[in-house]
N, C-alpha and C positions, 0 to 999 in steps of 0.2 A: 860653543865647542861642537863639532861636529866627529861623530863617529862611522865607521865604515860597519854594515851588516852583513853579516857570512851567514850563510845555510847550516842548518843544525838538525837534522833528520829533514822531516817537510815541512820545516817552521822557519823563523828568521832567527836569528838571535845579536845581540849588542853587547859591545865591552862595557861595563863601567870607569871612566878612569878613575884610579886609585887614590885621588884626593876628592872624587865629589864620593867616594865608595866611604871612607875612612870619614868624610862629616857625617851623613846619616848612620855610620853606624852598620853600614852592609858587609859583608863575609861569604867568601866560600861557601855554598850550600846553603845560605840564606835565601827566606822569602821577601818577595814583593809583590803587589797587587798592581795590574796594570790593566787599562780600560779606556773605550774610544768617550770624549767629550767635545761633541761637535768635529771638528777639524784638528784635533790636537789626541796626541798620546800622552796619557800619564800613568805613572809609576809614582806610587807611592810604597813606603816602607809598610810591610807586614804588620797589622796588629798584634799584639800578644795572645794568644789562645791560653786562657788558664785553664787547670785541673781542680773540679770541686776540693778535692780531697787537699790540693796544693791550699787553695785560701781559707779552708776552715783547720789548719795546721795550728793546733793548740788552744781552739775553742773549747770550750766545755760548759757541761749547765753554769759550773761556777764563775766560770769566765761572763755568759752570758746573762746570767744575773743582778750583773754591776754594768751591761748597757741600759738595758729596760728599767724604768721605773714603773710600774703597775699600780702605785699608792699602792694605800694598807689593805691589811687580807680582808675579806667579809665571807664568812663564812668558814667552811673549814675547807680553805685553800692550803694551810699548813701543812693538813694530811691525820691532824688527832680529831677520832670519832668524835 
């Protein structure tokens, strides 16, 4: 499929069409990452950027207690003198 390129301030810019747009999953004001590979232009879809605070949502020591196994206490890990 071939696209036409229109001037966009002093850059180039490209249509997506709206069925290869709607397979990956692209949108209005979405990102994409685009990069010269030899002789070719690629455009891949944006990775996710996560927020610490987003993936530790609902952690807690109790939570993380029942990942770790540390075998048995030695000493006084429990916390009584």
């Amino acid at each position: 499929m071939q696209v036409q390129l229109a001037r966009w301030g002093n850059s180039l810019g490209l249509r997506i069409p709206k069925d290869i747009a709607a397979r990956f999953g692209l949108a209005e004001g979405g990102r994409v990452e685009i990069e010269a590979e030899g002789d070719r232009i690629v455009i891949r879809t944006d990775r996710p950027r996560y927020d610490l605070d987003e993936l530790l949502t609902g952690m807690t020591p109790e939570a993380m207690r029942d990942v770790y196994d540390w075998g048995p206490d030695i000493g006084r890990e429990d916390g009584t003198p």
